[in-house]
NUZATOR-631603 format. One record per residue (C-alpha): residue number from 1; x, y, z. Coordinates in pm, 1 decimal. Example, Ala and Ser with C-alpha at 12.3 -4.5 7.8 and 13.67 -1.06 7.14 Angstrom:
! residues 2
REC  nr        x        y        z
REC   1   1230.0   -450.0    780.0
REC   2   1367.0   -106.0    714.0
***
This chain:
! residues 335
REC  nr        x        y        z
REC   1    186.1  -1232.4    366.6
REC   2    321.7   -983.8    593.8
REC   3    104.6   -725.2    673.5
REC   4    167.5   -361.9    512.2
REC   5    255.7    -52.4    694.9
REC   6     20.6    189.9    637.9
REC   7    134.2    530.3    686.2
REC   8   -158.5    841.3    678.2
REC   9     40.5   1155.7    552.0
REC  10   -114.5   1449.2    765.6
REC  11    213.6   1632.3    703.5
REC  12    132.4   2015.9    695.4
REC  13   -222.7   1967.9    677.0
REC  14   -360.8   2065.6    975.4
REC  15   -295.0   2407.9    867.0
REC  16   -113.9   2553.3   1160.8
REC  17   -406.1   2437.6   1384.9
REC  18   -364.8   2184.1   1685.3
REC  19   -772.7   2123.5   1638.2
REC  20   -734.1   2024.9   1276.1
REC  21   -429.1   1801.9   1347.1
REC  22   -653.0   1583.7   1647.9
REC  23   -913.5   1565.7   1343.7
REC  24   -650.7   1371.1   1103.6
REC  25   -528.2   1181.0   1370.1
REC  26   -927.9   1060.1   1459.2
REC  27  -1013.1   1028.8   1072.0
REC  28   -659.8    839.9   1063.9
REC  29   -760.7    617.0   1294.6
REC  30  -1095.4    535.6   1216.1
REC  31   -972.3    429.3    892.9
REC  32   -760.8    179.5   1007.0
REC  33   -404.8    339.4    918.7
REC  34    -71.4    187.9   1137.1
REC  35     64.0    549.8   1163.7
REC  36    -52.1    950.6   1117.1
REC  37    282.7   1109.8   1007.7
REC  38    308.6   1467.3   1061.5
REC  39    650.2   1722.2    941.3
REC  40    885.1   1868.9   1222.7
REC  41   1060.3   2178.9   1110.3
REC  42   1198.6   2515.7   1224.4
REC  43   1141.6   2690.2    894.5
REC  44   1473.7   2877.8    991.9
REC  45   1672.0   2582.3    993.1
REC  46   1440.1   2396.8    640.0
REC  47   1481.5   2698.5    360.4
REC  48   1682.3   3040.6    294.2
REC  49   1405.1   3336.7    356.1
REC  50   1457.3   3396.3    -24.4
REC  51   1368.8   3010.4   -161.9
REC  52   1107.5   3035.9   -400.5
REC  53    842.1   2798.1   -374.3
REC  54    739.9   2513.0   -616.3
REC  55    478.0   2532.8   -852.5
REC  56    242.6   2316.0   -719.9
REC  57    271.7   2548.8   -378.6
REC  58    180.3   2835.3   -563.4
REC  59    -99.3   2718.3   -751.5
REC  60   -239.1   2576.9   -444.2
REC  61   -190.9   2827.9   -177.0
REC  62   -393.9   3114.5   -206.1
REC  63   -124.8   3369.0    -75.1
REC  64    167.2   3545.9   -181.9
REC  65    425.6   3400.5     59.2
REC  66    765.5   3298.5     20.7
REC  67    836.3   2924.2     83.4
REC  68    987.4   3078.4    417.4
REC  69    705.0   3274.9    505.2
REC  70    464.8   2934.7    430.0
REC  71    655.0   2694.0    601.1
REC  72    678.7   2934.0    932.8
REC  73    300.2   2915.0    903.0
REC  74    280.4   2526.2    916.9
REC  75    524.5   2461.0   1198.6
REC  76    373.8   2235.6   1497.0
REC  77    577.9   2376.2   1808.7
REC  78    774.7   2097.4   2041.1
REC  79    501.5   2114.5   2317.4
REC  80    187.8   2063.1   2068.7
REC  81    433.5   1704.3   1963.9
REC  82    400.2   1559.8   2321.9
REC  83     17.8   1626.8   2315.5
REC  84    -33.1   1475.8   1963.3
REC  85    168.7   1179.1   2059.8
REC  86    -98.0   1129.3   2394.4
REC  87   -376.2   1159.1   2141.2
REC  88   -219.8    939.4   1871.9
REC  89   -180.0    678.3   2134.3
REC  90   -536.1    770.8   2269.7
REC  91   -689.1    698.3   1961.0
REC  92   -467.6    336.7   1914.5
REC  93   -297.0    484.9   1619.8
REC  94     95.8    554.9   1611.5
REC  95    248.1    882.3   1586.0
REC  96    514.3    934.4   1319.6
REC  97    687.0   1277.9   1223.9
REC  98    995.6   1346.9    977.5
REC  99   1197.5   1600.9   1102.8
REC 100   1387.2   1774.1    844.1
REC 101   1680.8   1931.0   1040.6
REC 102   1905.3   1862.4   1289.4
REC 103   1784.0   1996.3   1564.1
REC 104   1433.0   1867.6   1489.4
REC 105   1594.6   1459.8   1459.6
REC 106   1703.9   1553.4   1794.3
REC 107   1392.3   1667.9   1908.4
REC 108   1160.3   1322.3   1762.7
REC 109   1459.1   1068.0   1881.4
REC 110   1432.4   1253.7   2256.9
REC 111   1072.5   1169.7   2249.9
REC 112   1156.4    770.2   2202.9
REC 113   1051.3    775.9   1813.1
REC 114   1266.2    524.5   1656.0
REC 115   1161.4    544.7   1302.6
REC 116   1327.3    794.9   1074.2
REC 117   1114.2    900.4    786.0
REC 118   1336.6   1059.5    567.6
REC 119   1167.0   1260.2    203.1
REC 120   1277.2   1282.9    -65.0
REC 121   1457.6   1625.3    -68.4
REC 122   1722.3   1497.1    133.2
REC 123   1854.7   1148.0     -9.1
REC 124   2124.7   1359.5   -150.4
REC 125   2203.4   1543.2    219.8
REC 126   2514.6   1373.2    369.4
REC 127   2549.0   1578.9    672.3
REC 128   2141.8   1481.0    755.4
REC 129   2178.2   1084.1    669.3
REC 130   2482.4   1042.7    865.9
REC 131   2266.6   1276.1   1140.9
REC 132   1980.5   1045.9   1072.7
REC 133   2169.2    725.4   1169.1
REC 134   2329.9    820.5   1494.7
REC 135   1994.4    883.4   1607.1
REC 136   1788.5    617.7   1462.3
REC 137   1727.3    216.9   1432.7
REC 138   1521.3    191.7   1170.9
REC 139   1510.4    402.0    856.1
REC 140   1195.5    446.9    588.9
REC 141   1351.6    640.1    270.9
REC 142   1161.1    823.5     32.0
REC 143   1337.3    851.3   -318.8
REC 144   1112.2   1107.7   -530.5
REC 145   1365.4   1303.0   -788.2
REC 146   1638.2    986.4   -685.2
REC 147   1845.9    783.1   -919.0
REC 148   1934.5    432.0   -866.1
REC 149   2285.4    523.1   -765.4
REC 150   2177.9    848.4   -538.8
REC 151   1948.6    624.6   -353.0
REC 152   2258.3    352.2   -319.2
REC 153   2464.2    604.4   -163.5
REC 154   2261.4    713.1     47.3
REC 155   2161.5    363.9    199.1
REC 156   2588.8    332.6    217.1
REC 157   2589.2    651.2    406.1
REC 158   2306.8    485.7    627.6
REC 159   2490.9    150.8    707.1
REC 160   2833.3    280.2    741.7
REC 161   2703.5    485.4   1034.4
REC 162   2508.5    233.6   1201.0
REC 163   2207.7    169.4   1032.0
REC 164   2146.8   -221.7   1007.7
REC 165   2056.6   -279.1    636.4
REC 166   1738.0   -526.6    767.0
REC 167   1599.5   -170.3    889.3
REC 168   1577.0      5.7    632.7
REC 169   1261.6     18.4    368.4
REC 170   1306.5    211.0     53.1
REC 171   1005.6    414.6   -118.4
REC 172    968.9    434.3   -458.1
REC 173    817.8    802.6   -502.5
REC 174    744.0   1028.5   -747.4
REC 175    778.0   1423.4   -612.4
REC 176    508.0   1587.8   -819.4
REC 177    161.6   1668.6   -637.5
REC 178    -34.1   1543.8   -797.4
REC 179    148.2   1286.0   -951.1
REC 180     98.4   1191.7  -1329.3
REC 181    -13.3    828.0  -1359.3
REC 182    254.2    788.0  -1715.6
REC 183    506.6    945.6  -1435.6
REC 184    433.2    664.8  -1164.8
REC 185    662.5    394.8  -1319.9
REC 186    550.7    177.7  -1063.3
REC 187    759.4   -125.5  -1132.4
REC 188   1067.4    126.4  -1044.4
REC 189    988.8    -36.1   -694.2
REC 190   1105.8   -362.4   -814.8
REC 191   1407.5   -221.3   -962.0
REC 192   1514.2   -101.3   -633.0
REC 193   1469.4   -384.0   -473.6
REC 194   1619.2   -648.6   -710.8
REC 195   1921.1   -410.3   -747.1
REC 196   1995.0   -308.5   -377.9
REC 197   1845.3   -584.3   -209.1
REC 198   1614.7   -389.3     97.3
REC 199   1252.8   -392.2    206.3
REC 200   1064.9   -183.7    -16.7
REC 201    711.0     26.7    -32.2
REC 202    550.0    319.2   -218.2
REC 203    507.3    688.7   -155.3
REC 204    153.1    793.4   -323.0
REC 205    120.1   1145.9   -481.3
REC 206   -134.2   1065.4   -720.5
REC 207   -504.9   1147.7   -717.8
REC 208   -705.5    830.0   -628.6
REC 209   -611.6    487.1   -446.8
REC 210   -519.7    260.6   -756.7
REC 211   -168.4    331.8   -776.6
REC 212    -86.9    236.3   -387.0
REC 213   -281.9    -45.9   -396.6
REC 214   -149.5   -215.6   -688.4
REC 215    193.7   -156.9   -512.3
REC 216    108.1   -384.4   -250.6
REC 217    -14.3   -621.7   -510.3
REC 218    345.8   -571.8   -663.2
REC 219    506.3   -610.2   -295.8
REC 220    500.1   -275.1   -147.4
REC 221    594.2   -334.9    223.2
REC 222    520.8      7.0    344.6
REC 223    271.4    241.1    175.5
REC 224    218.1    630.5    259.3
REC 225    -23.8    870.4    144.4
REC 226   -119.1   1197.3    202.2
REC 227   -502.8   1275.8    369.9
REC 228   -664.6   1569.7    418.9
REC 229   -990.2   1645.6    610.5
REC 230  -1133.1   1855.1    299.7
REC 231   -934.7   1869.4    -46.7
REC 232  -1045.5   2265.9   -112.7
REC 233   -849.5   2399.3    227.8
REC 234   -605.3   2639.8    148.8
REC 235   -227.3   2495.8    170.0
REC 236     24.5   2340.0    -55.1
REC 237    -46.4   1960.1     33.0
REC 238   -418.3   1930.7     20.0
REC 239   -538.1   1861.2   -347.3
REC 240   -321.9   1585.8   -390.1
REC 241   -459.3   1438.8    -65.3
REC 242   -717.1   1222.2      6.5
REC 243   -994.5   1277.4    235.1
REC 244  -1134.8   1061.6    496.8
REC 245  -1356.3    823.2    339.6
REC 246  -1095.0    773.9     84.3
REC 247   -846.4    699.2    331.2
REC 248  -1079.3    420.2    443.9
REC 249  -1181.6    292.0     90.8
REC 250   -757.5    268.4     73.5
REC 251   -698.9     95.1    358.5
REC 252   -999.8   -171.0    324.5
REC 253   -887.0   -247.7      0.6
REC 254   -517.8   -267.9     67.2
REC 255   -633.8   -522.6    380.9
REC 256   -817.7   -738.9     74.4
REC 257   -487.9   -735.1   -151.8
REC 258   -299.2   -904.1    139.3
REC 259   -561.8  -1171.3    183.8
REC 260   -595.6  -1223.1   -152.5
REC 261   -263.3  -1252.1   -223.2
REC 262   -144.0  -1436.3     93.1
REC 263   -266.2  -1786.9    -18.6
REC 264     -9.0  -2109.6    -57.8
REC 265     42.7  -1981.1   -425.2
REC 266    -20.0  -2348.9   -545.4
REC 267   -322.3  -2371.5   -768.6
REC 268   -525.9  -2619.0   -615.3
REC 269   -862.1  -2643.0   -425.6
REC 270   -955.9  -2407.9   -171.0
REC 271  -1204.7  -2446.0     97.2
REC 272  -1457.8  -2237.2    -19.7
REC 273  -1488.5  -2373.5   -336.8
REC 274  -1467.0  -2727.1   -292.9
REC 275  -1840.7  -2759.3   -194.7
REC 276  -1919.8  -2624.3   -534.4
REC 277  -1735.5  -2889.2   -722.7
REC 278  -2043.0  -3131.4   -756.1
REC 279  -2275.8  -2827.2   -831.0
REC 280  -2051.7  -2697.8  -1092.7
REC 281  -1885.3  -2982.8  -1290.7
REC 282  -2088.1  -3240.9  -1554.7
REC 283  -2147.9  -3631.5  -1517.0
REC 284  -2181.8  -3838.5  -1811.2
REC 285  -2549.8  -3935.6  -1813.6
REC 286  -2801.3  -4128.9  -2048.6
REC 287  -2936.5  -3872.9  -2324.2
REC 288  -3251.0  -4120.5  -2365.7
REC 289  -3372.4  -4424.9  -2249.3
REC 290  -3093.6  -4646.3  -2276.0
REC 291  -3157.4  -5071.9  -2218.8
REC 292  -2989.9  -5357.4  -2020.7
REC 293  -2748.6  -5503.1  -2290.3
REC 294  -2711.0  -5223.0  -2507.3
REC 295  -2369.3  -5046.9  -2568.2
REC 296  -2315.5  -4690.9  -2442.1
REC 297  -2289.5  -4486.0  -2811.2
REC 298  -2241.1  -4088.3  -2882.7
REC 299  -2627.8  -4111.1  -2966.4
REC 300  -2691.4  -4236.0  -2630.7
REC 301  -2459.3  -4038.5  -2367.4
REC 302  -2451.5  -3678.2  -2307.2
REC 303  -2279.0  -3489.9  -2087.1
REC 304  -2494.6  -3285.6  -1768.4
REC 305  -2458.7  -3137.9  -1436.5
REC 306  -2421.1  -3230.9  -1173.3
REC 307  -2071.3  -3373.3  -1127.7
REC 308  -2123.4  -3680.8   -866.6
REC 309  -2112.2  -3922.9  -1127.9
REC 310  -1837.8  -4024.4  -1385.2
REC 311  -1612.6  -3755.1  -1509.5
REC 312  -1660.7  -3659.6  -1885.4
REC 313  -1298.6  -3701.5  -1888.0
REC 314  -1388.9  -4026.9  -1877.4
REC 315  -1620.6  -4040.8  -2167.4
REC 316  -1374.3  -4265.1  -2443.5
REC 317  -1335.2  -4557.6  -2163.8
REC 318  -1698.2  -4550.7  -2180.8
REC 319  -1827.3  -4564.8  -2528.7
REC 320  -1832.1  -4877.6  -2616.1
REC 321  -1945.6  -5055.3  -2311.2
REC 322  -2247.4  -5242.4  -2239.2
REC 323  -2467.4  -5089.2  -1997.5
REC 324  -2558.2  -5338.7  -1678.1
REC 325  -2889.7  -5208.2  -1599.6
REC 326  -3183.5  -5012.1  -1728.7
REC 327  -3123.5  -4654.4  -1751.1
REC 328  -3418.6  -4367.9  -1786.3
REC 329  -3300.1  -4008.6  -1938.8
REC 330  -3072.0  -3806.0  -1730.3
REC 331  -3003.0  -4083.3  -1537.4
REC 332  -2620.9  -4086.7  -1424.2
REC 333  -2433.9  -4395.2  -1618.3
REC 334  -2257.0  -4617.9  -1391.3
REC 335  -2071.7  -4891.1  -1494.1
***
């Protein structure tokens, strides 16, 4: 099995604070993750200055801010980028950003990113995907709030600019924070992928790790997830985030779905258990003393561990028979 592309969600998490965003990319790191993905924005170029916010944001940020006045709050300036790439790539992790405006594509494709990571807000932006694919090779496409035929459009936008079809993953998402597990509709995934024929993966907004790692059990490519380094920060992102050791317990089990799913997918006998065959599996055997010259009866066989001798399966082409030798109880029969 091809191995999945983890992606750690710090997005806006770090708060504003260079300090905070080294922390996710160290707690990223140690837990194994292929990327930390942080947000590049201008929050003059992402929202009008009257754009209310959503009501997750307001129940979880402890302010009375526009969506505006938030965002501004949460921007990482262009220098602080070039220093969190050197301590992404300190730290063996890769760096990953979505920029959500023009200027800010520019900005991530100067700094040799080839990977757009687009969200879900703008499947639906024209101007932005056609931006997106001048810019980019490869394309990861979140599709929270998408239908079937919003997301094909936009993957038509993608290819008839440039955008090699082979390069772009689609994620199944759900944009609610947290999302509800009856609102998941995980197998959506599938849908996409049997009806537009790409690479698909899963954007996680639930609480927990069950939902993103049965996606990779269902074929998820490319998972993301949001992390925080505490859960009660102030901020719109954190509660639906996980924290470190979560991350971890994630990513270790997501490693054991591939393994456990990356077998032959032929039922037959695999290494580890062949040793336990013999230990496991029932001989026929004498139930009590049985003679030289007597037939082998249902009063005289039963059926024991261990399995070196003859197979039970074998036990109507020996009833009947005469036994050859003398054989004490528990003995294996041989004929």
């Amino acid at each position: 099995m091809k191995r999945t592309l983890i992606i750690a969600e710090a997005g806006v998490n770090h708060n504003g604070d260079i300090a905070k965003a080294k922390a996710l990319i160290d707690k990223g790191a140690e837990a194994g993750v292929d990327y930390v993905k942080f947000q590049t924005f201008k929050a003059s170029n992402l929202v009008t200055k009257q754009a209310k916010r959503a009501a997750y944001q307001d129940k979880n940020t402890q302010d009375n801010d526009s969506q505006y006045e938030m965002l501004k709050k949460l921007e990482l300036s262009q220098a602080v980028h070039q220093e969190l790439i050197d301590y992404c790539t300190k730290k063996g992790v890769q760096f990953l950003s979505t920029g959500f405006d023009f200027e800010s594509l520019e900005f991530l494709a100067g700094l040799g990113i080839t990977i757009a990571k687009i969200p879900s807000g703008e499947i639906t932006n024209l101007p932005y995907l056609r931006k997106v694919a001048t810019l980019f090779t490869e394309v990861i496409l979140s599709t929270g709030m998408a239908t079937i035929s919003e997301i094909k459009d936009a993957i038509k936008v993608l290819t008839d600019n440039g955008v090699s079809k082979d390069k772009i993953t689609v994620l199944h998402c759900n944009t609610e924070y947290p999302t509800p597990m009856e609102d998941v509709n995980l197998k959506a995934m599938l849908h996409i992928q049997r009806e537009l024929g790409v690479s698909v993966g899963y954007s996680d907004h639930t609480l927990g790790i069950e939902v993103p790692i049965a996606a990779v059990a269902l074929g998820a490519t490319v998972i993301e997830k949001h992390f925080t380094l505490d859960k009660t920060l102030p901020g719109p992102d954190h509660k639906a985030s996980l924290e470190p050791e979560e991350l971890k317990a994630m990513v270790m089990a997501i490693r054991n779905i591939e393994k456990a799913i990356g077998g032959s997918g032929l039922k037959e006998v695999s290494k580890s258990e062949a040793k336990n065959k013999a230990i496991a599996r029932k001989s026929i055997v004498a139930a009590k003393k049985i003679v030289k010259g007597e037939s082998f009866t249902v009063e005289n066989l039963t059926v024991k561990r261990p399995g070196t001798g003859i197979s039970p399966m074998q036990w109507d082409d020996v009833i009947g028979k005469t036994a050859k030798k003398d054989f004490k109880e528990d003995d294996l029969i041989e004929l």
